[in-house]
N, C-alpha and C positions, 0 to 999 in steps of 0.2 A: 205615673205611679203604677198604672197599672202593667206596662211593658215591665217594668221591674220586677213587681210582684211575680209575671210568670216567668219570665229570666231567673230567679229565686227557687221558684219551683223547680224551675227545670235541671238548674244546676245539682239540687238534692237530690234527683232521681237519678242522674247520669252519677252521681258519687254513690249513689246506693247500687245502682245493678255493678260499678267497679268495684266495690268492695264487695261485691258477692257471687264477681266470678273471680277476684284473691282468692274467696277463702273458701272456694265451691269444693265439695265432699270427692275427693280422690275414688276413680272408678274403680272397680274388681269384686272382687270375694274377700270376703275378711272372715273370720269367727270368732266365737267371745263363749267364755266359761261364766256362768251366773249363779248365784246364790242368794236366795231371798226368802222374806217371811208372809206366808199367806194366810190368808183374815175371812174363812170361808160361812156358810152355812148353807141349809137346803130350805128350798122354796115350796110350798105346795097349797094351792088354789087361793093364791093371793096374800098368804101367811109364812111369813117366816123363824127360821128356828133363831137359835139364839149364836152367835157367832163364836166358832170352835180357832184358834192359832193353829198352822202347822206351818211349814219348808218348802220352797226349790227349790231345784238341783238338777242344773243341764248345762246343756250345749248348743248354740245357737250359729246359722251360717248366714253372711248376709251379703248380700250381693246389690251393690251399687250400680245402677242401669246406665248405659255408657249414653252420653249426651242428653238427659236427661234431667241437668242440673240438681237432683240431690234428690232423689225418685229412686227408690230401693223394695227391692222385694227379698223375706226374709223365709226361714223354717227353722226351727228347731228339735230336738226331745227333751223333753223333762221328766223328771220324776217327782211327782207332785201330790202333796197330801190334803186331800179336804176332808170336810165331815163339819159337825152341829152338834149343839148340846141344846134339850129340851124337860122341862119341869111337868113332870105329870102329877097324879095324887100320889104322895108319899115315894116318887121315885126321880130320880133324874137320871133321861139316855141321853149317851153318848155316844156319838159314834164318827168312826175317822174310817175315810174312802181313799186307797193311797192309786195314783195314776201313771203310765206312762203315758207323755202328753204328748203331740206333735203340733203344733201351731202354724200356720203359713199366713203370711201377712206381707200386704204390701202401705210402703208407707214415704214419707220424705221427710230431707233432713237440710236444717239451715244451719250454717256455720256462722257463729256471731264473729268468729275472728278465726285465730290459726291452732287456740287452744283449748275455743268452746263451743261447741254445738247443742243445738235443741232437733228433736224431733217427734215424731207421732207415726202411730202405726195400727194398723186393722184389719181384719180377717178371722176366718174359722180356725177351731183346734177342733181336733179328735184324739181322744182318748179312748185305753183298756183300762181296765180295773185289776192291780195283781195280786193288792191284798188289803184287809182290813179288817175291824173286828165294832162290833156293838157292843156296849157295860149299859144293863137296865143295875141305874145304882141307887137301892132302897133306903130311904133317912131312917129304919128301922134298922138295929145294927145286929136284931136278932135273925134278918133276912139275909143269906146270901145273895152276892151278885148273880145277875145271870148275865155272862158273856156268850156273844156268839160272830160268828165269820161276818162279812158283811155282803160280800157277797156268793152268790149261790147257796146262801141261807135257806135249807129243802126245809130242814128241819125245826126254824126258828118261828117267834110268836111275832117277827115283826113282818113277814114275808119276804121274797125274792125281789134281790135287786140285780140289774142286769148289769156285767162289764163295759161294757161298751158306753161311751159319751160323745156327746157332739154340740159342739155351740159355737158363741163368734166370741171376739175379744178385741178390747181396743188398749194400746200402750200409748204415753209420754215418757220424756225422760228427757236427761242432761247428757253430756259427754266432754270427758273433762283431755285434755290432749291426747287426744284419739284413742285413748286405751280405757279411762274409766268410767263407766257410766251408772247412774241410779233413774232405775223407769218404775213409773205407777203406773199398773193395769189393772185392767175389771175382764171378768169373766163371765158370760151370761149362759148356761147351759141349756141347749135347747130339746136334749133327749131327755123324755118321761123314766125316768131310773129304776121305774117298777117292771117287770116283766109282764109278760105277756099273761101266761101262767097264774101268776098271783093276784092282775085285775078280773080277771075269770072267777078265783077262787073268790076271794075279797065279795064277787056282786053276787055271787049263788048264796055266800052266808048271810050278808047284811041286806040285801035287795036295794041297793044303792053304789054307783060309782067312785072307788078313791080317788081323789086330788091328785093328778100327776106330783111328782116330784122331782125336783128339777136340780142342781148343782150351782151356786153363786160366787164369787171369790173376787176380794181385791187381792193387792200384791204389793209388795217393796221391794225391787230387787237390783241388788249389786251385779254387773257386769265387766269382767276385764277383756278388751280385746286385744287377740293376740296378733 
């Protein structure tokens, strides 16, 4: 019985590594046009805002590592909107952070067959910041809004926030006969988004350090590879 049982075994594994050099991820360069909904807010000393919807909108290149069985390293750019909504006394801010993004990631991919694949993927993005705006919006309706830029904000009550982002990110997804795909990823921002500048100002007025503020984000995004 027992020679059986591993005979058994054995024969499973030899049908599994041949159905999985069938349907192993064809080598080269591909790229894929994406479009997706992003589910962000900002983070600061432990606290988080209240979660703001925006968009992605890129272009991704990815390249399948030869002999590597399904080991891929990827990069992208996107054009990527974050931002948070927060309830203060009598007002609630808003505010939306729009990015161009670059992501690099490396990642692998398993083909269940010839029409479906799974895979997973991880790595830093770096991001600019190229525009955006703050709404401090008063439940008083005899208050005007105040809007202001979001960043390089000289002149605002909220301080400076710097362009520049940096963090890591991890993707899954599906891949449906090699052209369609839907991935869920998370964004973990690891640059303080306050300037330099504004925590100087900020600890001479109040005699106490702000809470870094940091950038968060999942995602749902459609991918076609062309």
């Amino acid at each position: 019985m027992k020679k059986i049982f591993t005979l058994i075994i054995a024969m499973v594994a030899m049908a599994t590594s041949a159905m999985a050099l069938d349907n192993e991820p064809e080598e080269g360069l591909t790229f894929q046009g994406l479009f997706g909904l992003n589910l962000s807010n900002f983070r600061a000393g432990g606290s988080d805002a209240d979660i703001k919807p925006g968009f992605n909108l890129g272009v991704r290149g990815e390249y399948m590592l030869p002999g590597c069985h399904g080991v891929f390293v990827n990069a992208g750019v996107n054009y990527t909107m974050k931002g948070a909504k927060a309830d203060a006394l009598g007002a609630t801010l808003k505010a939306r952070a729009c990015y161009v993004e670059i992501p690099v990631h490396v990642g692998y991919r398993y083909n269940l067959s010839n029409d479906f694949g799974v895979y997973a993927d991880f790595g830093p993005y770096f991001a600019i910041g190229i525009n955006g705006k703050s709404i401090l919006d008063y439940d008083d309706d005899l208050l005007d809004d105040v809007k202001t830029r979001f960043f390089r904000n000289d002149n605002g009550d909220f301080g400076d926030i710097q362009r520049f982002d940096f963090g890591l990110g991890f993707r899954v997804g599906a891949e449906y006969i090699n052209h369609h795909s839907l991935t869920f990823g998370c964004d973990w921002g690891i640059t303080d988004m306050y300037t330099k500048d504004y925590r100087k100002a900020w600890k001479e007025a109040s005699g106490y350090a702000v809470d870094p503020l940091k950038n968060f984000n999942l995602s749902i995004t459609y991918g076609y590879r062309f």
